[in-house]
C-alpha positions as CSV (number, residue, x, y, z in Angstrom):
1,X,23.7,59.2,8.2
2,X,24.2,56.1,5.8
3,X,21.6,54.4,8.5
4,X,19.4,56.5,8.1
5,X,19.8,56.5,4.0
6,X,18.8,52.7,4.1
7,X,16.2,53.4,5.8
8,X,14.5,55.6,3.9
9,X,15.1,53.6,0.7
10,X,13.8,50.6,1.9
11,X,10.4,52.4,3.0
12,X,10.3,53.5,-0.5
13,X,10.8,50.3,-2.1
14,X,8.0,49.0,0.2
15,X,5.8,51.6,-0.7
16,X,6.7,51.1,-4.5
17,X,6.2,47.2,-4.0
18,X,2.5,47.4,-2.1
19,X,0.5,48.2,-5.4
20,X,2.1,45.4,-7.6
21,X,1.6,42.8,-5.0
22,X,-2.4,44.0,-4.9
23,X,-2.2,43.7,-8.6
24,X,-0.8,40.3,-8.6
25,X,-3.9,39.1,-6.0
26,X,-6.6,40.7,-8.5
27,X,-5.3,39.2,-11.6
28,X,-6.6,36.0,-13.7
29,X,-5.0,33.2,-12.2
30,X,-7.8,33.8,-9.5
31,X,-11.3,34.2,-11.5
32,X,-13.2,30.9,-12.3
33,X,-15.7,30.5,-14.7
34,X,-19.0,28.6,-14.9
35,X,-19.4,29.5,-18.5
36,X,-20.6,25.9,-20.0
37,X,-17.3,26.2,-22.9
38,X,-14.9,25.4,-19.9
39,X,-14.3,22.1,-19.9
40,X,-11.7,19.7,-18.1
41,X,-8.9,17.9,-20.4
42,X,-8.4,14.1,-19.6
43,X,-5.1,12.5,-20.5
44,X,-6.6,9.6,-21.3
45,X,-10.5,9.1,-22.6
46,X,-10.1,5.7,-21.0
47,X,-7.9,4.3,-18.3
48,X,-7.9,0.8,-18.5
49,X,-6.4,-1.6,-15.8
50,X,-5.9,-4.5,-18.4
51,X,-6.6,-8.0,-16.7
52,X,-6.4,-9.0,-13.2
53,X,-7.8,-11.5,-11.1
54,X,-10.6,-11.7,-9.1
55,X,-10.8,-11.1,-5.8
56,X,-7.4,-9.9,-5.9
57,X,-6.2,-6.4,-5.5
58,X,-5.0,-5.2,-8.9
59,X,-2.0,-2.4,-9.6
60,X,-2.7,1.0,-9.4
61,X,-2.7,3.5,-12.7
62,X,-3.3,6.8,-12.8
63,X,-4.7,9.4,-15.4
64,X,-4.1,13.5,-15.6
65,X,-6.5,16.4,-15.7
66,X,-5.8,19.4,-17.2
67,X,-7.4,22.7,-17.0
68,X,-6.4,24.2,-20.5
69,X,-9.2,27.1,-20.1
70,X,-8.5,30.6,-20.1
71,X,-10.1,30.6,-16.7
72,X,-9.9,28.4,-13.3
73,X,-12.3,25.7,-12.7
74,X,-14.3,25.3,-9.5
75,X,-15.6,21.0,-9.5
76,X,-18.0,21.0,-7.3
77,X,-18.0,17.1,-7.0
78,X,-16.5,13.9,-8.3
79,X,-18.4,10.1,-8.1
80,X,-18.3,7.1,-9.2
81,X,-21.2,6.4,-11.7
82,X,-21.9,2.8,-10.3
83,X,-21.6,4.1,-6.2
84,X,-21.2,1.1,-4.0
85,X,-21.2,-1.2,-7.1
86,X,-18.2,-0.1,-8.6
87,X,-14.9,-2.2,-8.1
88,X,-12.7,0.9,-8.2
89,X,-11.2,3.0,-6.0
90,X,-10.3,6.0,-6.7
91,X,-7.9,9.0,-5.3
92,X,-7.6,12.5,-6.9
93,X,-4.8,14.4,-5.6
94,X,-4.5,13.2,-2.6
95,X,-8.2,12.5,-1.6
96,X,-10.1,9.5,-1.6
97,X,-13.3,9.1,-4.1
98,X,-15.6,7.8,-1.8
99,X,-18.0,4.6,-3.4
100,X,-20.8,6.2,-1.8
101,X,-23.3,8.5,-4.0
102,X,-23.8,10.7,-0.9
103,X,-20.4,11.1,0.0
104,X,-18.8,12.4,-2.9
105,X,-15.6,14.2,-2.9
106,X,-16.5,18.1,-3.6
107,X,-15.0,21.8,-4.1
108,X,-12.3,21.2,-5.7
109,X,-10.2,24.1,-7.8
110,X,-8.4,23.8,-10.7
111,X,-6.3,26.8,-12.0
112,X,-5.7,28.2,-15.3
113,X,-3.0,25.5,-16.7
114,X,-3.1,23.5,-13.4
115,X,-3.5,19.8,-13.5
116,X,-5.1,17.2,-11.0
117,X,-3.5,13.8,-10.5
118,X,-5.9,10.9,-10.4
119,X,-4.9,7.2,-9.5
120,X,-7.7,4.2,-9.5
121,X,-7.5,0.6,-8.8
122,X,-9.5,-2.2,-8.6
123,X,-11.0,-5.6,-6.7
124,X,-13.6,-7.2,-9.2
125,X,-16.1,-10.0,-8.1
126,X,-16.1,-13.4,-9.3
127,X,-17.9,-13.6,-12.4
128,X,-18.8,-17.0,-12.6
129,X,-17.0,-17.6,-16.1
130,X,-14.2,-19.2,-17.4
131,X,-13.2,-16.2,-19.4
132,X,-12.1,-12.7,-18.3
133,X,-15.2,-10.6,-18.1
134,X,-15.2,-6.3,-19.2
135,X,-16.4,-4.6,-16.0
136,X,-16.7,-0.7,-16.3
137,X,-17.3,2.5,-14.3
138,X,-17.2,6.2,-15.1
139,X,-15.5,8.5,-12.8
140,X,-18.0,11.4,-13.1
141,X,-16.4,15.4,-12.6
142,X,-19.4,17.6,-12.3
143,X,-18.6,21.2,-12.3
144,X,-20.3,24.6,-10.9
145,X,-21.5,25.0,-14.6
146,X,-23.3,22.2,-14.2
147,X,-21.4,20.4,-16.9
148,X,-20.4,17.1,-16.5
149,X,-17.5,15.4,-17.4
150,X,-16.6,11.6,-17.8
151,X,-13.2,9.5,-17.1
152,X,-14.3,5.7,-17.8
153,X,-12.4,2.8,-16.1
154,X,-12.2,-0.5,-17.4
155,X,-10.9,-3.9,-16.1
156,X,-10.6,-7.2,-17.5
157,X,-11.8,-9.6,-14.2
158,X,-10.5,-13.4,-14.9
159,X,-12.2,-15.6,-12.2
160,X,-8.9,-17.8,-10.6
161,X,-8.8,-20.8,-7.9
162,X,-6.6,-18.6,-5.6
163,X,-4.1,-20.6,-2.9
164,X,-3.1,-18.5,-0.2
165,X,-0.9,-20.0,2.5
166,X,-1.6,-23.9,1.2
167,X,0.4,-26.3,2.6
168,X,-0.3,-30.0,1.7
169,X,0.6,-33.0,3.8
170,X,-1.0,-35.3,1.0
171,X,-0.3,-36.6,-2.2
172,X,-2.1,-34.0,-4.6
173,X,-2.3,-32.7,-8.1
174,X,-2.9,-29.4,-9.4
175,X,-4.8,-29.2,-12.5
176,X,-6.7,-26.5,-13.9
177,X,-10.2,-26.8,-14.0
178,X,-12.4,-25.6,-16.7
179,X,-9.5,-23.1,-17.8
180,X,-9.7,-21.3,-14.7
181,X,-6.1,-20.6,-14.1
182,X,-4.4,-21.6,-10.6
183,X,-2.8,-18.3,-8.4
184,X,-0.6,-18.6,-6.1
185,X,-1.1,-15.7,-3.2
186,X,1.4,-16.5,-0.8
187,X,4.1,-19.5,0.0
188,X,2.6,-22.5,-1.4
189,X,4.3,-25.8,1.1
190,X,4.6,-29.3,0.1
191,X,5.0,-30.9,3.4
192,X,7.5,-34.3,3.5
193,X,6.5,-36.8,2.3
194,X,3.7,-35.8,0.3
195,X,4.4,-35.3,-3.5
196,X,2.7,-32.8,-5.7
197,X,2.4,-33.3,-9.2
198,X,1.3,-30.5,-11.9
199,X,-0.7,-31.6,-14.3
200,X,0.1,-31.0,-17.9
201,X,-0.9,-27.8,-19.6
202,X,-1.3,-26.0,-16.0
203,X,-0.6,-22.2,-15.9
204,X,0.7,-21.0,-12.0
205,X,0.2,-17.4,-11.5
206,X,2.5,-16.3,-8.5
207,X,1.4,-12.8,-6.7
208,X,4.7,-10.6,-5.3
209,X,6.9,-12.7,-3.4
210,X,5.0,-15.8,-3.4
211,X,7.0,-19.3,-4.3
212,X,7.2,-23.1,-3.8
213,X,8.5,-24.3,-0.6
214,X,9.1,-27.8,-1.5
215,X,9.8,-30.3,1.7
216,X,8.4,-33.4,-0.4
217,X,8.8,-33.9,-3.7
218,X,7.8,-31.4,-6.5
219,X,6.7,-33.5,-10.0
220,X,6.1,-31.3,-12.8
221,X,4.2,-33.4,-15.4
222,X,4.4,-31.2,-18.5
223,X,4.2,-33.1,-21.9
224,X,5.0,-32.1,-25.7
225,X,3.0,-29.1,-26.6
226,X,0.9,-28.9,-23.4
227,X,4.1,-27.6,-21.1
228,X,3.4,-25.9,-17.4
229,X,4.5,-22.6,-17.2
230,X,5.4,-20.9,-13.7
231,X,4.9,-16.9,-14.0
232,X,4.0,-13.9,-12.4
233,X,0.5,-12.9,-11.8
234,X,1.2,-9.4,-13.4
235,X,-0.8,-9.5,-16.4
236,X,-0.2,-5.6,-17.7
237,X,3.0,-3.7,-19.3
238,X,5.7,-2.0,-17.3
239,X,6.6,0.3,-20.2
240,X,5.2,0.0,-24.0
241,X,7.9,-2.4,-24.7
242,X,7.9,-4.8,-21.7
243,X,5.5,-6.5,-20.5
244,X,5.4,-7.8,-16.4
245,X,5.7,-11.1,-16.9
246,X,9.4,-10.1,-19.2
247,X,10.6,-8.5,-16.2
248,X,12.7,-10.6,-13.9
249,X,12.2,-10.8,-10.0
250,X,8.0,-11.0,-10.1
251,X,7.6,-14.1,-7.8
252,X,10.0,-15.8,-5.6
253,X,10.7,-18.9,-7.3
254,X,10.8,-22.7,-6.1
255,X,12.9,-24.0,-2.7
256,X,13.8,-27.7,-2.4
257,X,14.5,-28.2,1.4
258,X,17.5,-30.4,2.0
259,X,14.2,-33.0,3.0
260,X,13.4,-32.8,-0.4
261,X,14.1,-35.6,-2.8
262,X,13.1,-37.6,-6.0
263,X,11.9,-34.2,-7.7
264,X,11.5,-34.0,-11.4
265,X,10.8,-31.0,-14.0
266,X,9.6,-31.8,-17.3
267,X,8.3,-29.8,-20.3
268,X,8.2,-26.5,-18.1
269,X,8.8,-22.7,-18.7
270,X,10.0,-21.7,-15.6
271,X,10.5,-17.3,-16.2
272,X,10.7,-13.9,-14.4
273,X,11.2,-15.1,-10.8
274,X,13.6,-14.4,-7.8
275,X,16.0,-17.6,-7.7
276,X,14.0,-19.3,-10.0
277,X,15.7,-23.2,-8.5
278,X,17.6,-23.2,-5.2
279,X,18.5,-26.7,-3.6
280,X,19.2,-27.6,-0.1
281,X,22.2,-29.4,0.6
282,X,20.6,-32.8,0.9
283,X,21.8,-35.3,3.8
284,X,21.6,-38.6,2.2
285,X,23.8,-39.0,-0.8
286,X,23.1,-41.7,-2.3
287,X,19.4,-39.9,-2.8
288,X,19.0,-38.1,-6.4
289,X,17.4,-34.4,-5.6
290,X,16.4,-33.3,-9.1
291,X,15.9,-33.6,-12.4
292,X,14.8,-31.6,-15.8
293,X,14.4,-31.9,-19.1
294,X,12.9,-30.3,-21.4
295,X,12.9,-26.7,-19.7
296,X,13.5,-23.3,-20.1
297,X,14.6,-21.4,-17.1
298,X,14.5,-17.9,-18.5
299,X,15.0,-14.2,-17.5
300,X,15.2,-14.2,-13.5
301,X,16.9,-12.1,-10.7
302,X,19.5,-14.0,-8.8
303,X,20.6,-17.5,-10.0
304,X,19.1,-19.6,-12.6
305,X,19.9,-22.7,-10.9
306,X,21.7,-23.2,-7.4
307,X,22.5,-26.3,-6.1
308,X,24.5,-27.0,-2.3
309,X,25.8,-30.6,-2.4
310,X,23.3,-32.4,-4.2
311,X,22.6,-35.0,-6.9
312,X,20.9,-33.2,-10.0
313,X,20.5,-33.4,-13.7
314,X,19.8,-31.4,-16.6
315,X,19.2,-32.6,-20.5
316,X,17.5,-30.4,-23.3
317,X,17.4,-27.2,-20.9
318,X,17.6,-23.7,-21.3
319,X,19.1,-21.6,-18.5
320,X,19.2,-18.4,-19.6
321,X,19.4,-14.8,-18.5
322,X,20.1,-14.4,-14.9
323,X,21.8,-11.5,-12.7
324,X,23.3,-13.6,-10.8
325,X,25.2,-17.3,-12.6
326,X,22.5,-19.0,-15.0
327,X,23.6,-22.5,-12.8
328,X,26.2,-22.3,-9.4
329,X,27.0,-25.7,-8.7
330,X,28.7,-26.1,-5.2
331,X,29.6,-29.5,-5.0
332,X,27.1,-32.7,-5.4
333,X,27.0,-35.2,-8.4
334,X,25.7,-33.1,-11.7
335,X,24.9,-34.2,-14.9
336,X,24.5,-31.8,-17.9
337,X,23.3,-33.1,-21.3
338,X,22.1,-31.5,-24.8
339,X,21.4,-28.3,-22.3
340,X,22.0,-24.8,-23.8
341,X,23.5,-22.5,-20.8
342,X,23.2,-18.3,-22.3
343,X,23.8,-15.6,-19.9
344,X,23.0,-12.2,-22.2
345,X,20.5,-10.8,-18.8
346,X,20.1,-7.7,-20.5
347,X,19.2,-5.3,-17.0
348,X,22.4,-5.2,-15.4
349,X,25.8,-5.1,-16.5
350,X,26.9,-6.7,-13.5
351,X,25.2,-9.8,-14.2
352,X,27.0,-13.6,-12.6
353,X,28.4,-16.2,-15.2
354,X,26.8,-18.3,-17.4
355,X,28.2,-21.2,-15.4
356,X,30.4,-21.6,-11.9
357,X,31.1,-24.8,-10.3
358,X,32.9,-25.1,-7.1
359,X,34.1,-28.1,-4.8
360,X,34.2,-25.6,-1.7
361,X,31.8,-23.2,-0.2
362,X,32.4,-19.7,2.1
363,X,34.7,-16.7,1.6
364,X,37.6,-18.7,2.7
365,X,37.1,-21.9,1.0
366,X,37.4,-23.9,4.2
367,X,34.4,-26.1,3.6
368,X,35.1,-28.8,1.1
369,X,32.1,-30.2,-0.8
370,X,33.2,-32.6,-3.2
371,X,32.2,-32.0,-6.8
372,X,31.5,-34.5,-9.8
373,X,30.6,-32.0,-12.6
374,X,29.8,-33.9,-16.5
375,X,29.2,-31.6,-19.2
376,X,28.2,-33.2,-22.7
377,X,27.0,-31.7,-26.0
378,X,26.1,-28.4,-24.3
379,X,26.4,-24.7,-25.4
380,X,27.8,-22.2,-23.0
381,X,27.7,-18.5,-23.9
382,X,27.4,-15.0,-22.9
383,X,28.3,-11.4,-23.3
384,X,31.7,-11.9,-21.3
385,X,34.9,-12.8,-23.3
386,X,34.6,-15.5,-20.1
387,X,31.6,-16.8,-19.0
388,X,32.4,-20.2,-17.2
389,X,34.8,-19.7,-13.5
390,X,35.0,-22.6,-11.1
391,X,36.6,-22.5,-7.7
392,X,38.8,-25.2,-5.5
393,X,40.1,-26.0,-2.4
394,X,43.5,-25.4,-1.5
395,X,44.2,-28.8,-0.8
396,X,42.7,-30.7,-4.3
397,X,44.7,-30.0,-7.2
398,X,42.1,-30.9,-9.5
399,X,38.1,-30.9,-10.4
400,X,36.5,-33.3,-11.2
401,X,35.1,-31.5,-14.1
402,X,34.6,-32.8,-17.1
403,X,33.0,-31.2,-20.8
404,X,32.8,-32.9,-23.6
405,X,31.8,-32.3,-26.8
406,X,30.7,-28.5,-26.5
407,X,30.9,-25.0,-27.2
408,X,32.5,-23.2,-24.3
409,X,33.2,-19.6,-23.7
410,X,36.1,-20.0,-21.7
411,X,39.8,-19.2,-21.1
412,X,40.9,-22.6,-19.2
413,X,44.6,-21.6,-19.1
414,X,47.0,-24.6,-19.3
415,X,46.2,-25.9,-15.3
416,X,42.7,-26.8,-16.7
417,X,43.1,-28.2,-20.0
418,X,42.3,-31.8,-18.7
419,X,38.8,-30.5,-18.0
420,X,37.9,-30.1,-21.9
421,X,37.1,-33.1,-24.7
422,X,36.6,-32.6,-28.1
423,X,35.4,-29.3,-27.1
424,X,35.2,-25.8,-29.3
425,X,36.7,-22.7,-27.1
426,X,35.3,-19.7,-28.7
427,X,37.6,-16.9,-29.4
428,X,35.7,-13.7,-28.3
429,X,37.5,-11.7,-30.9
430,X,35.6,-13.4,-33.3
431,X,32.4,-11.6,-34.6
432,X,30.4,-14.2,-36.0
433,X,30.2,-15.9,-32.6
434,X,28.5,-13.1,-31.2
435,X,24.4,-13.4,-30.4
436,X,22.9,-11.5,-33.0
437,X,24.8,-13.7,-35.5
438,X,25.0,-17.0,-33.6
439,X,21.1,-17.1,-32.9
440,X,18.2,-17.3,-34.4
441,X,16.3,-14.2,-32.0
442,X,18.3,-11.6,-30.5
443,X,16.1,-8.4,-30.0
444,X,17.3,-6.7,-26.9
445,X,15.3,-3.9,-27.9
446,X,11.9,-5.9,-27.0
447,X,13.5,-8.6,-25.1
448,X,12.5,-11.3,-26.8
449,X,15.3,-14.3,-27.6
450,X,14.9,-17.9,-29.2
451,X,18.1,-19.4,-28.6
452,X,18.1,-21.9,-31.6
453,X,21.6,-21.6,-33.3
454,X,21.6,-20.6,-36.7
455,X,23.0,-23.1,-39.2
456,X,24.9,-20.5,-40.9
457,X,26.7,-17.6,-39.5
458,X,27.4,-14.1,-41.2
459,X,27.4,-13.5,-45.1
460,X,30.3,-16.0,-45.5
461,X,28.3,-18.7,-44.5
462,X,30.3,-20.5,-41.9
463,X,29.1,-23.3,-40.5
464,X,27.7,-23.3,-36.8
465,X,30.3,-24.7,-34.7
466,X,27.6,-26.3,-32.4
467,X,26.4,-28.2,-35.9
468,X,27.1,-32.0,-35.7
469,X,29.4,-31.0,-32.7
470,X,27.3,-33.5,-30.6
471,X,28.8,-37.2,-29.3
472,X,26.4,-39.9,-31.2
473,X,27.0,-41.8,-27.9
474,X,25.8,-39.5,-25.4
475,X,23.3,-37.8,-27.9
476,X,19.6,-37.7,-26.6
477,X,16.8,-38.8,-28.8
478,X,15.1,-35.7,-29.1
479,X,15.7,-32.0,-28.3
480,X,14.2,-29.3,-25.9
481,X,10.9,-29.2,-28.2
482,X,10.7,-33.1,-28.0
483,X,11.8,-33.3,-31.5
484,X,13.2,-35.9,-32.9
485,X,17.0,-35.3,-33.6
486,X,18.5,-36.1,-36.7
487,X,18.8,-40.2,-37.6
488,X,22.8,-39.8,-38.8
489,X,25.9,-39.4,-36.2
490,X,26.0,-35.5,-36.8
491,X,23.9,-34.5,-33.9
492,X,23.8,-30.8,-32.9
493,X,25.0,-29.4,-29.5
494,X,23.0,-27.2,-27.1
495,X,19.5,-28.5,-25.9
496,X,17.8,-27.9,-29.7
497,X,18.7,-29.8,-32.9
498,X,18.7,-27.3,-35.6
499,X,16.3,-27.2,-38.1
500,X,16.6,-24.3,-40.8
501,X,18.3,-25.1,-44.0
């Protein structure tokens, strides 16, 4: 009896159900108009790529359609205005606009408060100029009124001496030419014992990935006010506030093979790669590996500088901003001078220290690579009440470490005491020491950071530790700008003699 009950109810409630679900396939959602008032709406009136190189495959962006009609919307086709001439390329939802006028993508339906999803991209042609040229399309939406409908595209095309998979076994040097700017597609290789030098005021555009493999020697030739700068080729914004080439980990950075020797950096910005400086333990020690001055490693993923066993150098640098340690020393002869060394990497919380130094390498310690570490008129800071740790084997009961004459955010405990001269240890507890306060640009909002100390801290006007704090003896002649530091003994620390009043 209560089987038979179901029953019955459930062929009533099919009965009851048939009629609605006949309605449903009769109503609105379903009619399309080809009245000439129904129009598509574009998210954007123009979807611009920004500026890419030529030849060169750009990003991908993409642009909405909306159908905000009372009715559906049949479109019958979509084109490309310039056909085969065009640069784009073009999907919408999921199919490809094809370049061709006669084989344009067609029938496509757009629902009452339904939206297509369009994505375009371009490869421009060489323009022949030395500036980036405007090249333009329309991406044309004809529907079965007849209407049509425009999207336009835009790119900025900047004709570029592209090196893909170089490798030179000669003594070269790359200079731009005419302004055209140099990019790098894949591994560039400096085969020993050829040296490469950079000329002055060069510009080197890295694609994804792509690096310096450096077997020979590597002789950046930058000068006062006509610096090379090493970036990513990305030339558009990630998000409103942050641009590509402000986001770390864009290109893959420069390798000195433990062949390498005899390298030097000077005047460069060095920003946004993937281990920006990694050096190769280097088998002959009496050999110096590399030097810089005048630099600014800035904002990468990894470490800013890392260094196996070898002989380097550093005076009026900036290391700054690193997920990993701005510098990891592990072992080798290294000199540090007038260098500012900030570790404030903004993207992750888990970011390395500003410095670590280390006579042994491995998870047990067991191999011992003997460390001679000078620090002189330096600044070391960061977000971390502690930003400096070193590591020792278990035999040595020293390191030879050695600062002098600098600010240090540190806890050295009484074992390592011997390491610090005349040095300032900053209390994290106190406020004025922090980086809005200590420098002179600290917008983590916009990412954007001049680490010049400021001569005076907070409303009671303290004096900057790192004023006059530098060693008259040991002081360099100019600073990271290649400005002339002061004439009297009161020298400022960190790798820029301050200048505001």
């Amino acid at each position: 009896m209560y089987s038979r009950f179901v029953i019955f109810m459930m062929n009533k409630i099919i009965t009851l159900l048939t009629p609605i679900l006949l309605l449903i396939a009769c109503s609105d959602d379903d009619t399309f108009s080809i009245s000439p008032g129904s129009s598509l709406t574009f998210s954007t009136d123009t979807l611009s790529l920004d500026t890419v190189f030529s030849a060169v495959p750009s990003p991908h962006k993409q642009a909405v359609v909306y159908n905000h009609s009372g009715d559906g919307i049949r479109i019958s086709r979509v084109t490309l205005e310039n056909g085969s001439r065009s640069p784009f390329r073009v999907n919408v939802n999921g199919s490809y606009v094809s370049n061709s006028l006669n084989d344009p993508l067609e029938d496509l339906e757009l629902r009452k408060g339904d939206s297509l999803r369009i994505f375009v991209e371009a490869t421009t042609r060489n323009n022949g100029d030395t500036l980036p040229q405007l090249v333009s399309d329309n991406l044309v939406f004809t529907l079965d009124s007849g209407k049509k409908q425009k999207l336009a595209l835009t790119v900025w095309s900047w004709d570029a001496t592209l090196l893909r998979k170089v490798t030179f076994s000669k003594d070269t040097t790359l200079a731009e030419v005419h302004g055209r700017p140099i990019l790098i597609y894949d591994t560039l290789t400096v085969d020993s014992p050829a040296v490469l030098t950079i000329a002055p005021a060069t510009t080197l555009y890295f694609h994804s990935k792509a690096g310096m493999n450096i077997k020979g020697t590597l002789i950046v030739n930058g000068e006062k006010g006509r610096e090379v700068v090493f970036r990513s080729n990305r030339l558009d914004r990630m998000v409103t506030n942050l641009t590509y080439d402000n986001n770390p980990g864009q290109w893959g950075g420069i390798r000195f093979a433990s062949s390498s020797y005899d390298n030097r950096i000077s005047y460069a910005d060095i920003h946004a790669a993937t281990e920006p400086i990694v050096c190769e333990p280097q088998s002959l020690p009496e050999r110096h590996k590399l030097s810089i001055d005048h630099s600014t490693i800035h904002n990468n993923v990894g470490c800013g500088i890392m260094s196996t066993k070898c002989n380097i150098s550093m005076e009026n640098a900036q290391i700054s901003n690193a997920s990993g340690d701005c510098i990891a020393l592990y072992g080798g002869t290294v000199g540090i001078n007038h260098c500012t060394i900030a570790q404030y990497y903004p993207f992750d919380a888990n970011r390395g220290m500003a410095l670590y130094f280390a006579n042994v390498i491995g998870e047990e310690g067991q191999t011992l690579f003997p460390l001679f570490l000078t620090v002189d008129n330096s600044i070391i800071k960061g977000y971390g009440d502690d930003v400096v740790a070193w590591s020792l084997g278990e035999k040595e009961e020293k390191l030879n470490a050695t600062f002098r004459n600098s600010i240090v955010r540190t806890e050295p405990g009484q074992d390592y005491e011997y390491m610090f001269t005349d040095c300032v240890i900053e209390d994290p507890k106190d406020t004025l020491l922090n980086a809005r306060s200590y420098f002179k640009l600290f917008d983590t909002d916009n990412f954007f950071y001049d680490f010049m100390p400021k001569r005076l801290l907070g409303s009671t006007e303290t004096v900057n530790p790192a004023i006059g704090k530098a060693n008259a003896e040991t002081t360099l002649p100019d600073d990271r700008r290649g400005e002339s530091r002061k004439n009297d003994s009161n020298h400022d620390a960190g790798c820029f003699e301050v200048t505001e009043e």
